[in-house]
N, C-alpha and C positions, 0 to 999 in steps of 0.2 A: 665354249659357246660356238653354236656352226654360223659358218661365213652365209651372208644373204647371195644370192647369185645377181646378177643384173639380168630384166626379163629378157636380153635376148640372148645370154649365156642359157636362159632354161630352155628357150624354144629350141635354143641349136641342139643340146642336150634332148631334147624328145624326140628331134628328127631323126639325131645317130642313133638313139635307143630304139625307135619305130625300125630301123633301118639296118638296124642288127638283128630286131627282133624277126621280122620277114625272111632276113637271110637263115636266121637260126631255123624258122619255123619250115622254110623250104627244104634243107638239111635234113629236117627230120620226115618231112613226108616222103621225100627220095631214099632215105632207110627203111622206111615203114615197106615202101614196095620193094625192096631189096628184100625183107624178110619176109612178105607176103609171096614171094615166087621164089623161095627156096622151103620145099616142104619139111623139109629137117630144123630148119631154123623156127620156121611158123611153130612146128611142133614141140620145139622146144622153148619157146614162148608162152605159147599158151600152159604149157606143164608147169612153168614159174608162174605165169600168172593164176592159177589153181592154187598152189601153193601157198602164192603169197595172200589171196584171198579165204584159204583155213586158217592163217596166222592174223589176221585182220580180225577175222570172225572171233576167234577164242580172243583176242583183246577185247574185242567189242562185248562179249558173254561177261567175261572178266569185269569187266568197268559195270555193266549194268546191273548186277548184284548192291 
């Protein structure tokens, strides 16, 4: 059975979560411009992302039969 937390165990917990999550989310938008100004990178992003959206598509094809 899971332990009940006390409500101020959970707010503390949503602050560090909120608080990670911002750091996490900043991390990625500073990658995002790292590969947006490197044209080899961007282009090889988008060529996975082609990719992986014909592998999506034939699952999607697949399933709606």
């Amino acid at each position: 059975m899971a332990n009940k937390k006390s409500p101020g165990l959970s707010v503390a917990s949503s602050t560090d979560e909120a608080r990670w999550r911002a750091e996490d989310d900043m991390r990625t938008l500073a990658r995002a411009e790292e590969v947006k100004a490197d044209p080899k990178r961007l282009a090889a992003a988008k060529k996975m992302a082609k990719t992986k959206l014909a592998e999506m598509q034939a699952i999607a094809n697949l399933a709606a039969k």
